[in-house]
ZADONU-58226 format. One line per 4 residues: number of its first residue (from 0); their letters; for each residue x, z, y of N, C-alpha, C. Coordinates in nm, 3 decimals. Example, Ala and Ser with C-alpha at 12.3 -4.5 7.8 and 13.67 -1.06 7.14 Angstrom:
2
0> AS> 1.319:0.780:-0.569:1.230:0.780:-0.450:1.320:0.780:-0.330 ~ 1.285:0.708:-0.225:1.367:0.714:-0.106:1.290:0.787:0.003
//
This chain:
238
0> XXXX> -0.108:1.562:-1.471:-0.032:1.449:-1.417:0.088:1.421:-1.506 ~ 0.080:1.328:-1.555:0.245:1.240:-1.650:0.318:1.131:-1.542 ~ 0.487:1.169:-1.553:0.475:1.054:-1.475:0.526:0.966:-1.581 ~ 0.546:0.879:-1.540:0.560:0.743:-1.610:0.691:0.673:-1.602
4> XXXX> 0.696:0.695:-1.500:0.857:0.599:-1.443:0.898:0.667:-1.298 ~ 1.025:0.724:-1.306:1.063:0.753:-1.148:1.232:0.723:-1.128 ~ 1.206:0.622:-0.970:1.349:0.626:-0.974:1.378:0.689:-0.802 ~ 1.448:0.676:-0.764:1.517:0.724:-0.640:1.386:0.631:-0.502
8> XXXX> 1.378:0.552:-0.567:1.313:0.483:-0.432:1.136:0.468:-0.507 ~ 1.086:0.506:-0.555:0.935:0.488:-0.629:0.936:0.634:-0.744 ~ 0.806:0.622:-0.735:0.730:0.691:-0.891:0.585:0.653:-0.915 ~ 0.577:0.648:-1.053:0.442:0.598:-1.124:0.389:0.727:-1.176
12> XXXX> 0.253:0.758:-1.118:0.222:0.867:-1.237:0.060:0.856:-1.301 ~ 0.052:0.878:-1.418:-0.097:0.874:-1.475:-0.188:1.008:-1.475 ~ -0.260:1.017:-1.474:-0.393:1.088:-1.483:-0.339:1.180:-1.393 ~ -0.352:1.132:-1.267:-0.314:1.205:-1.114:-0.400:1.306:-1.110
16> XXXX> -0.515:1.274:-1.087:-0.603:1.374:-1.056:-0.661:1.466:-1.156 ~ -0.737:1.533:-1.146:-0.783:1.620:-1.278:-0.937:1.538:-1.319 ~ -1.018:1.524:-1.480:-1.096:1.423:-1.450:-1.192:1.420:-1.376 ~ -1.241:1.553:-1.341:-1.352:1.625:-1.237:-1.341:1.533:-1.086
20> XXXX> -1.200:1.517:-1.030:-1.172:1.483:-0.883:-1.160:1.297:-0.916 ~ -1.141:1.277:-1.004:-1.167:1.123:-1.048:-1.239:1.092:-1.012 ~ -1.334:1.128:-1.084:-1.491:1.103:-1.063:-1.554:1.128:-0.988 ~ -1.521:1.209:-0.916:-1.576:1.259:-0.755:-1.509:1.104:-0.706
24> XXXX> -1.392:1.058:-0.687:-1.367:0.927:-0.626:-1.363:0.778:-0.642 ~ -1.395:0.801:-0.814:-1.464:0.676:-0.791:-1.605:0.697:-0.751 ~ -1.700:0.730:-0.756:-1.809:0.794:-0.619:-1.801:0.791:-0.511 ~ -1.647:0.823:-0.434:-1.627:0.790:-0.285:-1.587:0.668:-0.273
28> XXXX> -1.531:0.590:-0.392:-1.497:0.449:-0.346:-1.634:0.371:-0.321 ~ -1.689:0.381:-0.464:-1.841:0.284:-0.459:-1.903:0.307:-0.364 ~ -1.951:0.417:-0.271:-2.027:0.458:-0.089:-1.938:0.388:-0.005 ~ -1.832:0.364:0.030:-1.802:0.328:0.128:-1.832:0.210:0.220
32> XXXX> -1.815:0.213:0.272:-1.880:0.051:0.365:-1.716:0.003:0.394 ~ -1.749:-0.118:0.349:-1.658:-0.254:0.329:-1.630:-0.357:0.420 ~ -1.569:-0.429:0.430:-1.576:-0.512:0.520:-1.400:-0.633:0.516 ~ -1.418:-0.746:0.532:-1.308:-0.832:0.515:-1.278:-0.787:0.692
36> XXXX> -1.165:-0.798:0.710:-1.063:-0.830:0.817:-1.059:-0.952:0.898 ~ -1.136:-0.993:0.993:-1.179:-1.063:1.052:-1.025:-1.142:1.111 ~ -0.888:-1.061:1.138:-0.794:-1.157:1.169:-0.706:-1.162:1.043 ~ -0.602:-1.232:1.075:-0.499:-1.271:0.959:-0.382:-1.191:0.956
40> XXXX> -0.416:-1.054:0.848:-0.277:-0.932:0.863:-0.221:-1.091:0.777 ~ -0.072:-1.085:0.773:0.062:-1.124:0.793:0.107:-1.164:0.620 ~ 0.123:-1.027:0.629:0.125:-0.982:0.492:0.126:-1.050:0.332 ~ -0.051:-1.122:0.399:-0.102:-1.185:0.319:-0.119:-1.342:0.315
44> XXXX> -0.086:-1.437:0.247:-0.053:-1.573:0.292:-0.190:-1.634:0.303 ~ -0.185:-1.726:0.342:-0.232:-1.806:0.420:-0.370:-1.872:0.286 ~ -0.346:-1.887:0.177:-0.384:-1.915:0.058:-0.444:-1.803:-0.009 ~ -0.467:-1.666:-0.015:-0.458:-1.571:-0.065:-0.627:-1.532:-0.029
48> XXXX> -0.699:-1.494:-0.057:-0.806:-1.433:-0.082:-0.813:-1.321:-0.054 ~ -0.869:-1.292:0.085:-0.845:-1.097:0.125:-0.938:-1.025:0.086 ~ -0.877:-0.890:0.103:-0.981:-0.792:0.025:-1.078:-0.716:0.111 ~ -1.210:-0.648:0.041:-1.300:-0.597:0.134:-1.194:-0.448:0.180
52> XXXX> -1.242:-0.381:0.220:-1.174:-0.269:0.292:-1.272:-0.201:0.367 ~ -1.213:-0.033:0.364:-1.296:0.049:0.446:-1.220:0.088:0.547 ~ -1.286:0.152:0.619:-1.200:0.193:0.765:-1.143:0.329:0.706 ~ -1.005:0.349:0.796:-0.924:0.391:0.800:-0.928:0.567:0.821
56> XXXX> -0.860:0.691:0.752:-0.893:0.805:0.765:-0.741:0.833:0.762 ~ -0.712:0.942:0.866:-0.579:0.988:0.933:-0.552:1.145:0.881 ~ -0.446:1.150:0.840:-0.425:1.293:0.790:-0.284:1.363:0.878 ~ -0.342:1.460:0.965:-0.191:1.531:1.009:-0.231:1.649:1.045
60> XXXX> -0.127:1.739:1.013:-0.155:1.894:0.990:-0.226:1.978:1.092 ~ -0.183:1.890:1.240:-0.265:1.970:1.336:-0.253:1.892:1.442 ~ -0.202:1.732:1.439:-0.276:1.687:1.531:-0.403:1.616:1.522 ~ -0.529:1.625:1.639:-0.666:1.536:1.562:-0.612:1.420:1.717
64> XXXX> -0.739:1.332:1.638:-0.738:1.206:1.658:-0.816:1.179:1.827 ~ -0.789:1.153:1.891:-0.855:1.133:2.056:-0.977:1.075:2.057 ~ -1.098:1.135:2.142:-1.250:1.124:2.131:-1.268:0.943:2.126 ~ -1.327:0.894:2.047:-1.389:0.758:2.055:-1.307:0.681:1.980
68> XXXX> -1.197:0.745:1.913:-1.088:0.719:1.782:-1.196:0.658:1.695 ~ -1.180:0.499:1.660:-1.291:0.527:1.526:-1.258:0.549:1.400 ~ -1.107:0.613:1.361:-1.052:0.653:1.219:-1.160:0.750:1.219 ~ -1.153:0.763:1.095:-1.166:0.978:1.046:-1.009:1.051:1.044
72> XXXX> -1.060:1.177:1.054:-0.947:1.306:1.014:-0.970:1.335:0.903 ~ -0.862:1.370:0.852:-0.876:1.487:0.757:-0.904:1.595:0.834 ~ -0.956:1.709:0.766:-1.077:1.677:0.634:-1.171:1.651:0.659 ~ -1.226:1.555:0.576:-1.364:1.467:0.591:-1.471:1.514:0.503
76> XXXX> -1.441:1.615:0.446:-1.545:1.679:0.359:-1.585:1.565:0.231 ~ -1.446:1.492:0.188:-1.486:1.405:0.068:-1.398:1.412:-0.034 ~ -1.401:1.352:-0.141:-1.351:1.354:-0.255:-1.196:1.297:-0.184 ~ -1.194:1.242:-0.082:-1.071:1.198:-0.054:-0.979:1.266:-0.001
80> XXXX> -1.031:1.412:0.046:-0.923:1.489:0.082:-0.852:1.570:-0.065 ~ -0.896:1.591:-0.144:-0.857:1.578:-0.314:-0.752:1.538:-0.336 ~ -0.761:1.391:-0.298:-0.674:1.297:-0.348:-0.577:1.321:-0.228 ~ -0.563:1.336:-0.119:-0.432:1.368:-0.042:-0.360:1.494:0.005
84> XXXX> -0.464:1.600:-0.045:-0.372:1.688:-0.058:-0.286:1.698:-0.200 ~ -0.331:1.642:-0.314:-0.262:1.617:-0.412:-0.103:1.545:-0.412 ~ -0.176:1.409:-0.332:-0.057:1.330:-0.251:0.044:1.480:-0.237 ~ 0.010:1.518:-0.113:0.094:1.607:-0.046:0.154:1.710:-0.117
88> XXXX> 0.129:1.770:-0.213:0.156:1.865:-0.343:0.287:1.780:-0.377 ~ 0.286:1.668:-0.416:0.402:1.598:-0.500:0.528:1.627:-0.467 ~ 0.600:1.645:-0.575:0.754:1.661:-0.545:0.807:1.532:-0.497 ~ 0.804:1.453:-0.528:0.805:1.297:-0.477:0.784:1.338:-0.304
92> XXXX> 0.661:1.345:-0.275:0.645:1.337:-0.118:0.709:1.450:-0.062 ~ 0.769:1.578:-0.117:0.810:1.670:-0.022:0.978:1.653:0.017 ~ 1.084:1.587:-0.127:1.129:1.563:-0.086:1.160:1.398:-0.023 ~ 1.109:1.362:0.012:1.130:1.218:0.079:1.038:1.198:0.189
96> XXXX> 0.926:1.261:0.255:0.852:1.270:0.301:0.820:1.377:0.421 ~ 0.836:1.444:0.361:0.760:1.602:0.397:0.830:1.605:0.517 ~ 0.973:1.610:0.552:1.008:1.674:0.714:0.982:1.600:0.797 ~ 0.973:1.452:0.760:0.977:1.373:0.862:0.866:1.289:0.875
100> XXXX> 0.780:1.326:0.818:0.622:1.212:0.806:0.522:1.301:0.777 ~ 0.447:1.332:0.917:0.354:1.492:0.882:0.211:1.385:0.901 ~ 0.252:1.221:0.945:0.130:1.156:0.949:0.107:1.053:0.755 ~ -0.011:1.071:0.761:-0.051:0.968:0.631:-0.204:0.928:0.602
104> XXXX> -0.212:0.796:0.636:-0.305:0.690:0.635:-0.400:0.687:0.501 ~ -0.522:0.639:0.506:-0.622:0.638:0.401:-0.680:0.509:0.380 ~ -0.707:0.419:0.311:-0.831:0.327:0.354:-0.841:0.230:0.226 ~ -0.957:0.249:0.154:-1.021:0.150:0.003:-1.036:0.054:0.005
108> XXXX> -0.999:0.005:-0.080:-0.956:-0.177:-0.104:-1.075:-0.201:-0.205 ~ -1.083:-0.339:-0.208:-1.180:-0.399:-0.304:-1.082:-0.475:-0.355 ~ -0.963:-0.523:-0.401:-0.972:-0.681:-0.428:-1.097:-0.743:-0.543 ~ -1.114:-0.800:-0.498:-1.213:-0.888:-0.610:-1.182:-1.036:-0.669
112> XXXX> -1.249:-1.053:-0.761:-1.184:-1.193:-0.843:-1.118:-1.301:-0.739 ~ -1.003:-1.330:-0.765:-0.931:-1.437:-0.655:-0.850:-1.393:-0.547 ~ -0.847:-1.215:-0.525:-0.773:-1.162:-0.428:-0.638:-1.163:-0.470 ~ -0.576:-1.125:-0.388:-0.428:-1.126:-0.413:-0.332:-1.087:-0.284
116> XXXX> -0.216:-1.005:-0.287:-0.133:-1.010:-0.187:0.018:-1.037:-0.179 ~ 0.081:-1.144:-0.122:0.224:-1.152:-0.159:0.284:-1.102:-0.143 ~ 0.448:-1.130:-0.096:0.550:-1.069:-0.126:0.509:-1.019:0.032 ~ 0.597:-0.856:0.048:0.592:-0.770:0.187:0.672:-0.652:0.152
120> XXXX> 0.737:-0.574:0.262:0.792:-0.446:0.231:0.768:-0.358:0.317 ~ 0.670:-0.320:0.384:0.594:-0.186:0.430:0.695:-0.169:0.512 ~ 0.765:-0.261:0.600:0.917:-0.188:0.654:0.829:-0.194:0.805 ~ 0.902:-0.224:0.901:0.819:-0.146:1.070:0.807:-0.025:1.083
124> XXXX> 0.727:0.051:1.116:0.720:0.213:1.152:0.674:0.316:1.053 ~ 0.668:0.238:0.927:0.666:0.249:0.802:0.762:0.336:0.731 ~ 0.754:0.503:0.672:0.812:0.521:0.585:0.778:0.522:0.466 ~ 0.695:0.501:0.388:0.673:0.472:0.291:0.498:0.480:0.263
128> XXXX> 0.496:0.404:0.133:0.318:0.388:0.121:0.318:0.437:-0.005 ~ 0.166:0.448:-0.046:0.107:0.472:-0.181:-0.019:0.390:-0.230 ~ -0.043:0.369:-0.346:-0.147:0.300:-0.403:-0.191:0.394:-0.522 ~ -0.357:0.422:-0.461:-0.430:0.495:-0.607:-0.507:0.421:-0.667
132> XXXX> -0.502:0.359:-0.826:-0.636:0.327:-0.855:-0.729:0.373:-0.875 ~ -0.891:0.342:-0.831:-0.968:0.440:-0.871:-1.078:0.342:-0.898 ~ -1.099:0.227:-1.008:-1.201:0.231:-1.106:-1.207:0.219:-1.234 ~ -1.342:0.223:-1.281:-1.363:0.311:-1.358:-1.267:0.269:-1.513
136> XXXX> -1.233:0.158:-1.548:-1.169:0.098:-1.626:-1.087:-0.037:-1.624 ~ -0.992:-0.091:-1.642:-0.898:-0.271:-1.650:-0.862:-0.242:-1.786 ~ -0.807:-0.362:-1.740:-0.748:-0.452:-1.907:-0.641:-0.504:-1.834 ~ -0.581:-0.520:-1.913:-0.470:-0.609:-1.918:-0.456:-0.768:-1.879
140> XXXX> -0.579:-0.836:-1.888:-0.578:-0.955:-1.911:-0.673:-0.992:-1.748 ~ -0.669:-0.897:-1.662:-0.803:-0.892:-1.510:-0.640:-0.944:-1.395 ~ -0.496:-0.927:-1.438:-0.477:-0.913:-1.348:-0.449:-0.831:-1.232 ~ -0.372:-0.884:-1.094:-0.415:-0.711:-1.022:-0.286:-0.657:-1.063
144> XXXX> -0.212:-0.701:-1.144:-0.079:-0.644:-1.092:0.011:-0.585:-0.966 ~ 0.051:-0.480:-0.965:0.126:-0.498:-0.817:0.325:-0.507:-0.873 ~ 0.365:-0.608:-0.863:0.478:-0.621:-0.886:0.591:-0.611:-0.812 ~ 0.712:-0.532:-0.846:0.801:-0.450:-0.772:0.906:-0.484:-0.774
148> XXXX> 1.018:-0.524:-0.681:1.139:-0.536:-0.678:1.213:-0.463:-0.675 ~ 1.298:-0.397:-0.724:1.417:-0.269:-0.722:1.504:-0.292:-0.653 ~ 1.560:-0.382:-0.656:1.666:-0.399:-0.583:1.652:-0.407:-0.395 ~ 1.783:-0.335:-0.353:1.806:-0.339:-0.237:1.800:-0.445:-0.150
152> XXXX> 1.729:-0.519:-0.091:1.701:-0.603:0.027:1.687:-0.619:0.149 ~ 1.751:-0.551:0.254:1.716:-0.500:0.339:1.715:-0.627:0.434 ~ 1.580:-0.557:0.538:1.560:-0.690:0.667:1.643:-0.727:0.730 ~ 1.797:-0.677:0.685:1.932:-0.764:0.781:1.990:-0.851:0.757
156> XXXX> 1.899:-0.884:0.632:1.929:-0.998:0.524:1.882:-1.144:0.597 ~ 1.804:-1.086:0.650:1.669:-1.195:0.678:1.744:-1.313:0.808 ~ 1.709:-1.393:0.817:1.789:-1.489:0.915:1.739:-1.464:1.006 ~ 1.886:-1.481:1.144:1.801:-1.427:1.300:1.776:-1.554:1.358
160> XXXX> 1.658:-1.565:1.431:1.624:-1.688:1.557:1.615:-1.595:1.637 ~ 1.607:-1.692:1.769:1.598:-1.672:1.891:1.438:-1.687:1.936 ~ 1.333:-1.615:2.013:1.241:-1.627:2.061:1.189:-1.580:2.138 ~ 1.093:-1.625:2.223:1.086:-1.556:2.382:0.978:-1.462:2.423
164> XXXX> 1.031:-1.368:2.460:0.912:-1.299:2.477:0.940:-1.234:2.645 ~ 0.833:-1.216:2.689:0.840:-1.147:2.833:0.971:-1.235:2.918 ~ 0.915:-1.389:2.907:1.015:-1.404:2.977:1.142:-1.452:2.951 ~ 1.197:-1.362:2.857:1.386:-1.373:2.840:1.375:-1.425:2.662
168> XXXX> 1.491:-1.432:2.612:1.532:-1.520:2.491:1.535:-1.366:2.424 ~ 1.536:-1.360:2.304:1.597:-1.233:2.246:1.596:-1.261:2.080 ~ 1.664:-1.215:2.050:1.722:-1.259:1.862:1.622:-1.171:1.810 ~ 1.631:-1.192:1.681:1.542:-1.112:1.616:1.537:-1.138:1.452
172> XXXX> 1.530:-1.067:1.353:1.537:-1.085:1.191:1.409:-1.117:1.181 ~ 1.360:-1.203:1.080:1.220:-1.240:1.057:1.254:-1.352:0.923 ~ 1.163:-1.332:0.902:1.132:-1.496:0.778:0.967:-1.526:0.874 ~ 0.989:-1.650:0.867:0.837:-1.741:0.866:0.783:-1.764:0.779
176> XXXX> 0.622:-1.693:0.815:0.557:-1.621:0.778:0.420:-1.719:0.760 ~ 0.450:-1.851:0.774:0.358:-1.968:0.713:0.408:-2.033:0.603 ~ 0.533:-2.066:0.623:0.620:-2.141:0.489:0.700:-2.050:0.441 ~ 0.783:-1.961:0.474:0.766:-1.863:0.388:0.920:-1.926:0.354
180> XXXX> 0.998:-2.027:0.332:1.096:-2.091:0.285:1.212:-1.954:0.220 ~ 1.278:-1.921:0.388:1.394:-1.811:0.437:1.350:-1.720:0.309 ~ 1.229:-1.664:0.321:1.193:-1.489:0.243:1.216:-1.565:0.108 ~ 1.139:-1.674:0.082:1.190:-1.711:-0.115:1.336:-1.708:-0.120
184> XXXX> 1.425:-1.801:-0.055:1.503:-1.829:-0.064:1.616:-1.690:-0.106 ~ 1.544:-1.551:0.018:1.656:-1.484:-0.028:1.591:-1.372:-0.134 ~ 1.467:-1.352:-0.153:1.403:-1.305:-0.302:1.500:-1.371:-0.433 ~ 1.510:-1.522:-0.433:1.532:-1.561:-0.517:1.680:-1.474:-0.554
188> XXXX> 1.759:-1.547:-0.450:1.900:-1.477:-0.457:1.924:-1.321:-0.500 ~ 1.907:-1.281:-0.445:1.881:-1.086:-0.398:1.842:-1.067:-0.531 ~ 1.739:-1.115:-0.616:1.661:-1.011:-0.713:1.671:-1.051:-0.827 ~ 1.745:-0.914:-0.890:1.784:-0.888:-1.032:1.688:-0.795:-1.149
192> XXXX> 1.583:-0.721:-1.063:1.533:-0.610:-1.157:1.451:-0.600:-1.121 ~ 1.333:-0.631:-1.162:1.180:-0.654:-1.126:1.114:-0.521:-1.211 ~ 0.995:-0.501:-1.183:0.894:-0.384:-1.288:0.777:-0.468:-1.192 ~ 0.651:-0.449:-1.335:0.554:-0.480:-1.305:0.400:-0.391:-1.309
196> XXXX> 0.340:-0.294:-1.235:0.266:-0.187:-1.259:0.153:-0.225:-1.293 ~ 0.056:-0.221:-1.417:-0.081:-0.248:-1.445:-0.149:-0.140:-1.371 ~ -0.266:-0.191:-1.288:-0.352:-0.104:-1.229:-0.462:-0.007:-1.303 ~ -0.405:0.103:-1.339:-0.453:0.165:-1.482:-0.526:0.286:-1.379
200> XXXX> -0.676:0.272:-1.392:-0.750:0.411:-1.394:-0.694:0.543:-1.396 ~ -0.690:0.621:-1.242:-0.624:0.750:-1.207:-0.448:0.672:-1.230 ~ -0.464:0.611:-1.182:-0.259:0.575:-1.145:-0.202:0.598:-1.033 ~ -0.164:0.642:-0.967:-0.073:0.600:-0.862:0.045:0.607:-0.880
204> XXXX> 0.112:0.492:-0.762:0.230:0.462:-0.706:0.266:0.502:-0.594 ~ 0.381:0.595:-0.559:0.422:0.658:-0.429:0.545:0.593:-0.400 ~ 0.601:0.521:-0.295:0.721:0.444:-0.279:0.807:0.451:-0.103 ~ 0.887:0.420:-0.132:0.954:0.418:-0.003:0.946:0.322:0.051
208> XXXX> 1.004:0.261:0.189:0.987:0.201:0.256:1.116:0.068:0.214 ~ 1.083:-0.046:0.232:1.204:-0.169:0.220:1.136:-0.178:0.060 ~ 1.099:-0.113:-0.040:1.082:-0.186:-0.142:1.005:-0.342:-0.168 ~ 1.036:-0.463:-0.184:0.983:-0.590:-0.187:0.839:-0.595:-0.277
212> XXXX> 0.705:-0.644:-0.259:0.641:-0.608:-0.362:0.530:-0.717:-0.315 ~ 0.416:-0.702:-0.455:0.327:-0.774:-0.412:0.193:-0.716:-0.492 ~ 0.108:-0.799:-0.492:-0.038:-0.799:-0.589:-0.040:-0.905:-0.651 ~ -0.068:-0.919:-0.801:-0.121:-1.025:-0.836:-0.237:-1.076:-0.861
216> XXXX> -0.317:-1.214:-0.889:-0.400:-1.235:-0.850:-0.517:-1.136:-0.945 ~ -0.588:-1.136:-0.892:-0.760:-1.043:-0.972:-0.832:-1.199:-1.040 ~ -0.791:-1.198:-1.182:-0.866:-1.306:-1.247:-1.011:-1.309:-1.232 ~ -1.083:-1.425:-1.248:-1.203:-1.437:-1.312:-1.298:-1.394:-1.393
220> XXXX> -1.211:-1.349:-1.476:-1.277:-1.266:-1.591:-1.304:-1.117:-1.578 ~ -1.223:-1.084:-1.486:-1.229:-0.937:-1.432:-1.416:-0.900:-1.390 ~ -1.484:-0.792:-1.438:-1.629:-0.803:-1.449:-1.660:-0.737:-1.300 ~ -1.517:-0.695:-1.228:-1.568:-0.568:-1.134:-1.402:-0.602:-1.046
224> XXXX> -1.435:-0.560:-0.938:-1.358:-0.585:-0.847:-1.191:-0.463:-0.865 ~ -1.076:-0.476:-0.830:-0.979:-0.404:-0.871:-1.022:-0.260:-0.780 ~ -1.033:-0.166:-0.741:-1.033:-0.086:-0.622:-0.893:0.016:-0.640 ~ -0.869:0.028:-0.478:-0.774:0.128:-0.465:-0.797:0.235:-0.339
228> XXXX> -0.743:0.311:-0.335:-0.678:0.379:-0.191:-0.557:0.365:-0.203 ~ -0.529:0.331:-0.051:-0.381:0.257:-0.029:-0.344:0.385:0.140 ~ -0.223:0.375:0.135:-0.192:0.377:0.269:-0.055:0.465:0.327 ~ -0.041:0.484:0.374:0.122:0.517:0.448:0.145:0.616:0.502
232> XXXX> 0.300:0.675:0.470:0.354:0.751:0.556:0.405:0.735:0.672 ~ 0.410:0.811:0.796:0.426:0.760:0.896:0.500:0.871:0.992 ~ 0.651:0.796:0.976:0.713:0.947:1.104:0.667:1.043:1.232 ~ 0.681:1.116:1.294:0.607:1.157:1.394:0.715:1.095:1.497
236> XX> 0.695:1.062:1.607:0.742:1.040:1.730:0.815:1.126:1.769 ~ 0.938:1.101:1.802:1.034:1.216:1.871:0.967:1.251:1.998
//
């Protein structure tokens, strides 16, 4: 493992895995059963091209998942528990992670030519996410960027309305999430220091939570769809 770039709130590292457990996963990516997202996560605009996806696999040290759960547990007896106990090895995840997030999420992406995801920051019950790539080769020129904002932005930034729920009026931080206006407006302002990560074979990205970020689009020319494992840390419940 090299890393590449680490700052206080992210790290990039190359040839994560050893090449043996690679290849065991790109193997677990290509088996999986796929499927687009039948509603509209948020996330992703309205214009944007979603990605196939596999269902979801739950990792926590000793709690399992309640009968008729349709995640998986760890361990699943696949190349993917490899890849998250590795996760879990990282100095990165033990200190920023480890006391307070004994839960962490699994689930393979396709984007394929025309996918893409905009701007979002993993913030909600969210402490932080990760992105692995795992095929077999990119270029430079496919696209599939995931591009990163450094700078501090936090959702108190965001303008409050008023809206009703159960009844009563209640405020609330948000940008609208069709036009999108509010969130450019304060991207624009707010951001001084951008990085842009090429989705490079055995890469991952481990990050905290509030970082601003996106995907860029998966060109045309790209011969094969981008693939990843993606997914999140997640506090335990007091």
């Amino acid at each position: 493992m090299r890393v590449i770039r680490q700052t206080p709130d992210y790290i990039v590292c190359d040839d994560f895995l050893e090449a043996k457990d690679f290849e065991l996963m790109l193997q677990y990516a290509q088996l999986q059963d796929y499927a687009r997202n039948p509603k509209w996560i948020k996330p992703w605009d309205l214009a944007d091209r979603p990605p196939f996806q596999s269902g979801e696999t739950v990792y926590h040290p000793t709690r399992r998942l309640p009968p008729g759960d349709p995640r998986r547990q760890y361990p699943t007896g696949t190349a993917l528990d490899r890849l998250l106990e590795k996760i879990l090895s990282t100095k990165f995840y033990r200190q920023n992670f480890a006391r307070s997030c004994k839960s962490m999420t699994a689930r393979s992406y396709l984007h394929q030519q025309g996918a893409s995801l905009d701007w979002h920051n993993d913030a909600g019950r969210f402490a932080g996410a990760y992105a692995f790539y795992c095929h077999p080769r990119w270029h430079a020129s496919w696209g599939g960027e995931l591009m990163l904002i450094e700078d501090d932005i936090p959702d108190d930034l965001l303008p409050e309305r008023e809206i009703m729920e159960d009844g009563e009026i209640v405020r609330r931080r948000n940008w609208n999430v069709i036009h999108k206006e509010d969130l450019s407006e304060l991207l624009f302002e707010r951001t001084t220091s951008t990085q842009f990560i090429f989705p490079v074979p055995n890469r991952i990205l481990i990050m905290r939570r509030g970082l601003w970020h996106k995907i860029g689009l998966v060109k045309n020319n790209a011969p094969f769809a981008r693939c990843s494992v993606a997914g999140f840390f997640l506090p335990d419940p007091d």
